[in-house]
TORPA-4810 file (N, C-alpha, C, O; in nm, 3 decimals):
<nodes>
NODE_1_0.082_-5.114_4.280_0.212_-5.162_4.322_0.314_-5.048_4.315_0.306_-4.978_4.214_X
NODE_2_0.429_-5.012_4.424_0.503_-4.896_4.414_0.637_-4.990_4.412_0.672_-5.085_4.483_X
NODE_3_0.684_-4.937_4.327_0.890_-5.001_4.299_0.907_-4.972_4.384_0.828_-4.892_4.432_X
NODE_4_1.047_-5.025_4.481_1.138_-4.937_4.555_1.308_-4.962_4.479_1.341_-5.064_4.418_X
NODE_5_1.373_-4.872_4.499_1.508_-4.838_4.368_1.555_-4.972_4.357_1.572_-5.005_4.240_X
NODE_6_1.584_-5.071_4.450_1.608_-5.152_4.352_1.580_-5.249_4.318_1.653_-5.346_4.298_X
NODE_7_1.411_-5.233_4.298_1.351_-5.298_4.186_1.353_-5.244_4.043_1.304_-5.298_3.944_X
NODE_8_1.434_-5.101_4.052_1.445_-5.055_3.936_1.550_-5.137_3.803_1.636_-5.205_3.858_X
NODE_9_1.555_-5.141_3.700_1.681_-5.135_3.595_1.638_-5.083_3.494_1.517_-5.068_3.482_X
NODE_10_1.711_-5.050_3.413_1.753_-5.024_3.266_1.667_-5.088_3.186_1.685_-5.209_3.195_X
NODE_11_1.571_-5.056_3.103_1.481_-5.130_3.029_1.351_-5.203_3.090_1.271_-5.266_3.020_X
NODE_12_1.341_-5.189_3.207_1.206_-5.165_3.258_1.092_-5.096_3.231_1.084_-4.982_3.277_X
NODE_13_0.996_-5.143_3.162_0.857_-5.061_3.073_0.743_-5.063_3.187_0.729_-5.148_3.275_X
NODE_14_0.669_-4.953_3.164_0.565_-4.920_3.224_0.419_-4.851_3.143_0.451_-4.785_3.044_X
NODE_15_0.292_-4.854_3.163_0.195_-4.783_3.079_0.124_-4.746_3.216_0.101_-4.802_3.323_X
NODE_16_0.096_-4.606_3.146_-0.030_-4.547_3.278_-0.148_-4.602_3.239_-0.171_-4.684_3.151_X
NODE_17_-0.219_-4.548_3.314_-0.375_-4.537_3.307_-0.423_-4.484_3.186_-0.321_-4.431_3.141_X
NODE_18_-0.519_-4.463_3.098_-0.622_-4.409_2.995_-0.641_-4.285_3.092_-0.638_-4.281_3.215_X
NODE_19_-0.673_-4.142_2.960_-0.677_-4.019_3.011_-0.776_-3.933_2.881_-0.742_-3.833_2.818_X
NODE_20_-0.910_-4.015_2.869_-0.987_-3.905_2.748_-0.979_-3.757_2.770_-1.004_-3.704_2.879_X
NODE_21_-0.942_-3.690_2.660_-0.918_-3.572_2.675_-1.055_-3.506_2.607_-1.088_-3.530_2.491_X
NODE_22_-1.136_-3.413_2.703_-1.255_-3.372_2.640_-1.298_-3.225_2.643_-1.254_-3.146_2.727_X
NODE_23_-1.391_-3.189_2.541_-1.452_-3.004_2.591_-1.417_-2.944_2.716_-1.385_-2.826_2.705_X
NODE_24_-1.416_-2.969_2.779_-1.387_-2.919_2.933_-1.251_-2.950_3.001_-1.220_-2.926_3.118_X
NODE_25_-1.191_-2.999_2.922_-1.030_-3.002_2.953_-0.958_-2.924_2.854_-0.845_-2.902_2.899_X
NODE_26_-0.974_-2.873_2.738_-0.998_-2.772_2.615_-1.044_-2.626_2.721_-1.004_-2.534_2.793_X
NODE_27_-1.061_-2.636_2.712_-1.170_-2.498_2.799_-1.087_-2.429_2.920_-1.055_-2.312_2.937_X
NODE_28_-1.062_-2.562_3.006_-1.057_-2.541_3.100_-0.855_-2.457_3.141_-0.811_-2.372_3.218_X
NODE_29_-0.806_-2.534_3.051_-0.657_-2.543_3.007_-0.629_-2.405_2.909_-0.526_-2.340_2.929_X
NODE_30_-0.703_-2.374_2.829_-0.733_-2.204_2.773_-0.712_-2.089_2.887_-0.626_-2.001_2.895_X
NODE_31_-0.823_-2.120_2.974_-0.857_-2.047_3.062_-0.725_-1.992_3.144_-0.689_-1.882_3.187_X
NODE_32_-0.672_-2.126_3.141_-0.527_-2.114_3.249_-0.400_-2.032_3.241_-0.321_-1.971_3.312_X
NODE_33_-0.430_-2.071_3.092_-0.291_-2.030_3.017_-0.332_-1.912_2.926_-0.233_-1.844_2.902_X
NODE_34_-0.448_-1.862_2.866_-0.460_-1.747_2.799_-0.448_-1.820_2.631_-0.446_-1.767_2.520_X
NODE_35_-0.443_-1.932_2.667_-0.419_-1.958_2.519_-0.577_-1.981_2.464_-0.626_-2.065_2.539_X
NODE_36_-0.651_-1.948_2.387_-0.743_-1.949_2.330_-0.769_-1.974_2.195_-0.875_-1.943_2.140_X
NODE_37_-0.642_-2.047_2.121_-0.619_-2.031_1.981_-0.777_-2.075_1.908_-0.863_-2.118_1.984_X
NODE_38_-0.801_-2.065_1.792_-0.904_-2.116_1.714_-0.905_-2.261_1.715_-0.979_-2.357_1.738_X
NODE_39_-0.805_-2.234_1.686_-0.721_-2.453_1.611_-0.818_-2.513_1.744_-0.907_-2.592_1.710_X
NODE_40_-0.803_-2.471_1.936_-0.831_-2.541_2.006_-1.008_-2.477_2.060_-1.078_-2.524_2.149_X
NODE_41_-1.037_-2.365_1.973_-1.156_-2.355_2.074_-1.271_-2.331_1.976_-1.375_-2.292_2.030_X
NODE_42_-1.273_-2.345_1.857_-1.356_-2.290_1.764_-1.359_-2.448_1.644_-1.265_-2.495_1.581_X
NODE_43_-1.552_-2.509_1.649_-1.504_-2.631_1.573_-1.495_-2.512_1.398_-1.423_-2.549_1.305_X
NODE_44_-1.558_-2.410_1.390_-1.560_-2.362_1.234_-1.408_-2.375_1.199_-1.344_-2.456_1.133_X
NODE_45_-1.387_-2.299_1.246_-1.214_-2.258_1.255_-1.128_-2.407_1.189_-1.089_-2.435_1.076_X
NODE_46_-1.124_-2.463_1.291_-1.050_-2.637_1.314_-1.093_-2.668_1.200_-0.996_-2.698_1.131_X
NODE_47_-1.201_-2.678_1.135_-1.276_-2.757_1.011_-1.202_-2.742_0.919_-1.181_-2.841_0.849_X
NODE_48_-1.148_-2.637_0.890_-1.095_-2.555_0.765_-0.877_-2.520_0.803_-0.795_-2.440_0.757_X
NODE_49_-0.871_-2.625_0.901_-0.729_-2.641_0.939_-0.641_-2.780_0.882_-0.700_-2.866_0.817_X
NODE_50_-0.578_-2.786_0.896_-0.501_-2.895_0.802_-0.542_-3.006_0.886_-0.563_-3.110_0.822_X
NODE_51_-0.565_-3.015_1.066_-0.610_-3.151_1.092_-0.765_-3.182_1.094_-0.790_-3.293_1.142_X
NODE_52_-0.891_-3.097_1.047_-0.963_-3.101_1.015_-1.101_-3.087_1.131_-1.211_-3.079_1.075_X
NODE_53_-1.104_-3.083_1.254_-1.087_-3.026_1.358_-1.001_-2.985_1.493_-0.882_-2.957_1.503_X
NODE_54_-1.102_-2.991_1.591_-1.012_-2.869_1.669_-0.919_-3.007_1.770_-0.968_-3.118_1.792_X
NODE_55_-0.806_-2.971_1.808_-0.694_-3.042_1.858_-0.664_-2.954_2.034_-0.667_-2.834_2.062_X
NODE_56_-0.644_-3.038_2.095_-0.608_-3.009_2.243_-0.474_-2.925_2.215_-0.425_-2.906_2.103_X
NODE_57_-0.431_-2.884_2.321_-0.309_-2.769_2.362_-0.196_-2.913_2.344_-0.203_-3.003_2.428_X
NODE_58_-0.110_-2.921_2.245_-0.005_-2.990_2.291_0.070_-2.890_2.491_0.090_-2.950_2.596_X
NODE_59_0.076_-2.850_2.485_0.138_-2.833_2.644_-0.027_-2.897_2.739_0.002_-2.905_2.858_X
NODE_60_-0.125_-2.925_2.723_-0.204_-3.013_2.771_-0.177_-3.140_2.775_-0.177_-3.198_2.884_X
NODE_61_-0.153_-3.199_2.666_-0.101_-3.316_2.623_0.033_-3.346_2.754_0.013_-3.433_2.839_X
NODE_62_0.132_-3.283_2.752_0.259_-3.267_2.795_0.226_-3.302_2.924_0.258_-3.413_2.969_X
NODE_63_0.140_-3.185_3.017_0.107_-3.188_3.140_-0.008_-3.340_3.202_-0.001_-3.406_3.305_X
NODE_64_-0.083_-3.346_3.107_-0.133_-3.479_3.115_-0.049_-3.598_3.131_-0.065_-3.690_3.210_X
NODE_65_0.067_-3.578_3.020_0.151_-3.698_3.063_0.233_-3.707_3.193_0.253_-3.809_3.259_X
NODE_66_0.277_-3.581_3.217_0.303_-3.613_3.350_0.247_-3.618_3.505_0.313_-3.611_3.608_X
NODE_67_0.148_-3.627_3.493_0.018_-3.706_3.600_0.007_-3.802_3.553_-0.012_-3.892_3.634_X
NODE_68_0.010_-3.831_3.456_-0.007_-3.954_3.411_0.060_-4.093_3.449_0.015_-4.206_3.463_X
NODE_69_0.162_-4.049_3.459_0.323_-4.070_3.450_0.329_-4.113_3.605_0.340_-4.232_3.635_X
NODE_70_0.322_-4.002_3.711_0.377_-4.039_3.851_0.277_-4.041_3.949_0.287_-4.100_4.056_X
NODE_71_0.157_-3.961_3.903_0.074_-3.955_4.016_-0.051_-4.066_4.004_-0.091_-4.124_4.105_X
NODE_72_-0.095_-4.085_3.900_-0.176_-4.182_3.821_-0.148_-4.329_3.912_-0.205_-4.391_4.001_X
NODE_73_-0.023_-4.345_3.830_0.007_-4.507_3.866_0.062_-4.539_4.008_0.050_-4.652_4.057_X
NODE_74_0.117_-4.445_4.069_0.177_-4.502_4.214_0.310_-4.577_4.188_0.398_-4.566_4.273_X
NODE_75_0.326_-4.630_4.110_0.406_-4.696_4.093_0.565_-4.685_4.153_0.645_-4.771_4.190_X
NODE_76_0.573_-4.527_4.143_0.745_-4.478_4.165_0.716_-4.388_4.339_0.795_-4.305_4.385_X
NODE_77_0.589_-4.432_4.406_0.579_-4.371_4.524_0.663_-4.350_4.624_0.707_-4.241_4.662_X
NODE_78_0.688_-4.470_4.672_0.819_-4.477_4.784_0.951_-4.421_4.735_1.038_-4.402_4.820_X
NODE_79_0.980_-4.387_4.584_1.125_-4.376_4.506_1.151_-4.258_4.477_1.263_-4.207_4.488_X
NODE_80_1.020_-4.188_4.424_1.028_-4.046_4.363_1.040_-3.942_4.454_1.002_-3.960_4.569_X
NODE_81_1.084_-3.844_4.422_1.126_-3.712_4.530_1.110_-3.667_4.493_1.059_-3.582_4.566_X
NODE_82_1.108_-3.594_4.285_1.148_-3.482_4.230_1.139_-3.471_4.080_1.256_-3.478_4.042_X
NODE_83_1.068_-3.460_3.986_1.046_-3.395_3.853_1.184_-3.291_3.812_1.187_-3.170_3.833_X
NODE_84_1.295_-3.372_3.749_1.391_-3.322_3.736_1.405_-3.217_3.599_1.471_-3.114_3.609_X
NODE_85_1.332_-3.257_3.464_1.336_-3.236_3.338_1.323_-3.244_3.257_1.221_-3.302_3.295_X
NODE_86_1.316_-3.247_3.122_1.238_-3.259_3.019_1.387_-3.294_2.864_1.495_-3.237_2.879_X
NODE_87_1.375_-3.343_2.797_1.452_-3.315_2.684_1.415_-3.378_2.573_1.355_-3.485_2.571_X
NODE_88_1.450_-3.310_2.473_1.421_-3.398_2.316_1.287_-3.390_2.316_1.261_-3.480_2.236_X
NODE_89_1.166_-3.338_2.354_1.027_-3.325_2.351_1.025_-3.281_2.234_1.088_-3.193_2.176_X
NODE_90_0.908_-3.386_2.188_0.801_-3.394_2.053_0.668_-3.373_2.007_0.589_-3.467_2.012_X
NODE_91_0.636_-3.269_1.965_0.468_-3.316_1.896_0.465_-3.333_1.814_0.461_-3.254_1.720_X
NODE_92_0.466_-3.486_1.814_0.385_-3.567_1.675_0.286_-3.553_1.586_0.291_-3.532_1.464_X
NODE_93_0.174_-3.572_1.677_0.073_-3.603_1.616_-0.042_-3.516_1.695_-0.012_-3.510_1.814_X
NODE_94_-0.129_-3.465_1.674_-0.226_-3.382_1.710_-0.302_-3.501_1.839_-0.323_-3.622_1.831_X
NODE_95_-0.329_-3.393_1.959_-0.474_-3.485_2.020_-0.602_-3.419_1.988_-0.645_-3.305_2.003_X
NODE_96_-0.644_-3.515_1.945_-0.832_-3.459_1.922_-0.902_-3.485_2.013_-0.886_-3.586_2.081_X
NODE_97_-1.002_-3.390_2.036_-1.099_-3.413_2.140_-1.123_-3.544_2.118_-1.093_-3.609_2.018_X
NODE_98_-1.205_-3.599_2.264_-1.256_-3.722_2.259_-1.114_-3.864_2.202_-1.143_-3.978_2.167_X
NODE_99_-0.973_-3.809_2.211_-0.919_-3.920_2.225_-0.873_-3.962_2.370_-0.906_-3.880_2.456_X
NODE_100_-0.816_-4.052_2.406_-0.798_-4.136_2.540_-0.671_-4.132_2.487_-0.641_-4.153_2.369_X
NODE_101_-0.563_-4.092_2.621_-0.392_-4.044_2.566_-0.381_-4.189_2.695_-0.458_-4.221_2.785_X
NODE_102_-0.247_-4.248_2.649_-0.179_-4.346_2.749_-0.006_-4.307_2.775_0.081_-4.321_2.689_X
NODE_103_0.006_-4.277_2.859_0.192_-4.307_2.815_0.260_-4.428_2.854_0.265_-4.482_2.964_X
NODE_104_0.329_-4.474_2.704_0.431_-4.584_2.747_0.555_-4.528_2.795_0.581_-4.412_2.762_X
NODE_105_0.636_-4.592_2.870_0.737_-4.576_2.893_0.837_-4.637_2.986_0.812_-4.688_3.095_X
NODE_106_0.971_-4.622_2.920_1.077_-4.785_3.018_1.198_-4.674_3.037_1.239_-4.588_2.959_X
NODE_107_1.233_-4.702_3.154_1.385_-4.676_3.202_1.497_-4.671_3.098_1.523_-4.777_3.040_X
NODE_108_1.564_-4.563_3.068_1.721_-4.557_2.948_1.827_-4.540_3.047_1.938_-4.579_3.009_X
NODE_109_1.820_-4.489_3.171_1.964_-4.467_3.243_1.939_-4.455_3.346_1.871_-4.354_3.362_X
NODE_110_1.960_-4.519_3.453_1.988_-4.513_3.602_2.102_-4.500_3.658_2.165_-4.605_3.671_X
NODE_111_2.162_-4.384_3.704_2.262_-4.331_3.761_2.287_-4.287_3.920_2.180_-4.238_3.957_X
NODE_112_2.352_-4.284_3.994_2.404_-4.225_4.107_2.397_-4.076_4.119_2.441_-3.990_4.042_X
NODE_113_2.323_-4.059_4.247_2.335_-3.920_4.219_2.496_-3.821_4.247_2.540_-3.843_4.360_X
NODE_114_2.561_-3.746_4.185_2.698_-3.691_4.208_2.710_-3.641_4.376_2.810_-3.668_4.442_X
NODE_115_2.581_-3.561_4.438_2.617_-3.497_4.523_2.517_-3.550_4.642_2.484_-3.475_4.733_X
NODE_116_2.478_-3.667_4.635_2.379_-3.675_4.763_2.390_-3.879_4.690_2.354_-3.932_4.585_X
NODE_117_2.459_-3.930_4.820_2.486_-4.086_4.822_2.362_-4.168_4.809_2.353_-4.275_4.749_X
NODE_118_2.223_-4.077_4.900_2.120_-4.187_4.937_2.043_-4.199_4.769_1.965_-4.284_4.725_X
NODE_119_2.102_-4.075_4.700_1.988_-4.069_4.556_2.001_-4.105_4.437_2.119_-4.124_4.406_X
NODE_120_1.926_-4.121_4.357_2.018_-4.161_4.196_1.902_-4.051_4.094_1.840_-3.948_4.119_X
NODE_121_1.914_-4.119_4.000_1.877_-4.007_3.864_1.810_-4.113_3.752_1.879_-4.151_3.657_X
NODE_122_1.721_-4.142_3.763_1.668_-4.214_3.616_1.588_-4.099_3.519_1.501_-4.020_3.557_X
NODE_123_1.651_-4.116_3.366_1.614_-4.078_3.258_1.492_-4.206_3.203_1.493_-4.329_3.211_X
NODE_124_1.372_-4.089_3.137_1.268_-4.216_3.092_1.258_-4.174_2.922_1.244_-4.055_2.895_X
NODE_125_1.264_-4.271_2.815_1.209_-4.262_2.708_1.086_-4.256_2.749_1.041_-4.333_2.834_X
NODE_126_1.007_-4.150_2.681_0.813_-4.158_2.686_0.760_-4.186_2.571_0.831_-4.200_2.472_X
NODE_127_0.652_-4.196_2.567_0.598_-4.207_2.470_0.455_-4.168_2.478_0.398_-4.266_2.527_X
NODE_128_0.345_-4.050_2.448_0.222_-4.064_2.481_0.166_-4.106_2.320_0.208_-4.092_2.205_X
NODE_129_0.054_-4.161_2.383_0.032_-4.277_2.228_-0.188_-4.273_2.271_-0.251_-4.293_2.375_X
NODE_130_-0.223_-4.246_2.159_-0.318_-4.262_2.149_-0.431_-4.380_2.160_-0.362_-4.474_2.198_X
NODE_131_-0.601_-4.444_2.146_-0.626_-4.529_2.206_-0.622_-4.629_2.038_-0.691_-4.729_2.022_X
NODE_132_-0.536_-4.579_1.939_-0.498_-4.630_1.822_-0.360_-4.713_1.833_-0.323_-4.808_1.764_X
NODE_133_-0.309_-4.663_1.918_-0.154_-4.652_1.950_-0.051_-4.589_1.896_0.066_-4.629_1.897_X
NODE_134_-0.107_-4.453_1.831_-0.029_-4.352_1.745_0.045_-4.269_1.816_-0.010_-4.202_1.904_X
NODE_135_0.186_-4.258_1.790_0.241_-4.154_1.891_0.217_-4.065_1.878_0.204_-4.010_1.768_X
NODE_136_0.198_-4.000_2.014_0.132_-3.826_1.980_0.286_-3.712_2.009_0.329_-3.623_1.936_X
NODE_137_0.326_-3.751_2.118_0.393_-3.664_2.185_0.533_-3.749_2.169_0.516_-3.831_2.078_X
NODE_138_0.651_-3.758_2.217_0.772_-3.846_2.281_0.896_-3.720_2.328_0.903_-3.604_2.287_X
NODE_139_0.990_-3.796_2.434_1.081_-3.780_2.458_1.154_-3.829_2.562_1.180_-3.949_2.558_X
NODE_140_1.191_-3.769_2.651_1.278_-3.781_2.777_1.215_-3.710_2.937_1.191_-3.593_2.911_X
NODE_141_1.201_-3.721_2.994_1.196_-3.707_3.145_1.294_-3.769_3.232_1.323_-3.889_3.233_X
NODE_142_1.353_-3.655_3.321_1.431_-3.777_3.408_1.364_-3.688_3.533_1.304_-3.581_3.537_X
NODE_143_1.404_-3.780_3.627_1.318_-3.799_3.792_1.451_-3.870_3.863_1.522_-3.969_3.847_X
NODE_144_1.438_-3.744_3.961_1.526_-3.793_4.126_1.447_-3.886_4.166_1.325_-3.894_4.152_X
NODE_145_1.548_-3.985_4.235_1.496_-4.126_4.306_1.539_-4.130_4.431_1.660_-4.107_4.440_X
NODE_146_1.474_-4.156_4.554_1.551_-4.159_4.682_1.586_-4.337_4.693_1.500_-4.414_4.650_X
NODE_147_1.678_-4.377_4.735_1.728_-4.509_4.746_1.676_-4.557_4.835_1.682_-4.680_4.839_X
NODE_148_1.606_-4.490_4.938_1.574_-4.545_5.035_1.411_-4.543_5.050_1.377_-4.426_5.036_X
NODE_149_1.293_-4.626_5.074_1.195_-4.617_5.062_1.148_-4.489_5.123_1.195_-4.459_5.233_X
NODE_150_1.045_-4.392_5.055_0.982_-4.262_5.100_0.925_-4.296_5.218_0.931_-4.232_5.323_X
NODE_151_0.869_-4.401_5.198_0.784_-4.422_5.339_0.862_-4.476_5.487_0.824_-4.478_5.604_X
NODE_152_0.956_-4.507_5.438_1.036_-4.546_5.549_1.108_-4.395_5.636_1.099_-4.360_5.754_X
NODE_153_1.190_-4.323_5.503_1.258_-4.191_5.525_1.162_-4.128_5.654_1.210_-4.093_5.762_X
NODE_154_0.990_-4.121_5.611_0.909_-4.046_5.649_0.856_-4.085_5.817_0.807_-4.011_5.902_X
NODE_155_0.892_-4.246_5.821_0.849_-4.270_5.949_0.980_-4.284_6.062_0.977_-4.252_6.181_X
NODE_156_1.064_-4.327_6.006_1.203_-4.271_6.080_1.234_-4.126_6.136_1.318_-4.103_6.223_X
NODE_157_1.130_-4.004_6.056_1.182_-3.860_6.122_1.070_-3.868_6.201_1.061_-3.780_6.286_X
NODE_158_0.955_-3.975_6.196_0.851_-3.916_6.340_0.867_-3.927_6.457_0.785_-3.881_6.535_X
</nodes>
């Protein structure tokens, strides 16, 4: 099901899809970024770390949630235009291999956009939460909204 803006409000909750995070998303996310720490690629290492093994890239975590978030569910298809920002971002809680990440998350502010009439601006509390329901990650995202259905915008310029 895809919203269109105004099916949107203020306190509107949403959950994505399940997202197990495994060896080869570890690996693969190293590779990308150069990050290779022990904590994420070595189980000796991890064993002898305060969370007792090895833990995913929180910026994995991060990027997961946001696929998670817009491309996953469909949900904001016809509405979304634009990945505006990030704020107040948290790591909580470690992801361990082999957990399944979900993000909750509901609408805190829907606004007008200042310089363009057809658009507005929603801010999201997040939450990525484990298949325990432990928060791992939290904060803020906000996302440009076009007022007018995407799919409509798109068949009107053909």
């Amino acid at each position: 099901m895809s919203y269109r803006y105004e099916d949107l409000h203020v306190g509107m909750r949403f959950r994505s899809p399940g997202r197990t995070v495994g060896e080869s998303d570890v690996m693969a996310f190293a590779g990308l970024t150069g990050d290779f720490s022990e904590l994420h690629t070595s189980d000796v290492y991890a064993a002898s770390s305060q969370f007792g093994r090895r833990v995913a890239h929180g910026m994995l975590g991060l990027s997961y949630a946001h696929g998670l978030m817009w491309a996953r569910t469909g949900e904001l298809r016809e509405t979304a235009i634009a990945f505006l920002g990030i704020s107040d971002w948290r790591f909580v809680g470690p992801i361990f291999l082999g957990d399944t990440i979900f993000v909750n998350y509901v609408i805190a502010e829907i606004r007008d956009s200042r310089s363009k009439p057809t658009q507005a601006i929603a801010t999201f509390d997040v939450d990525v939460v484990n298949q325990s329901g432990d928060v791992l990650q939290k904060g803020r995202k906000s996302l440009l909204l076009s007022k007018t259905p995407l799919a409509a915008v798109a068949a009107s310029a053909a």
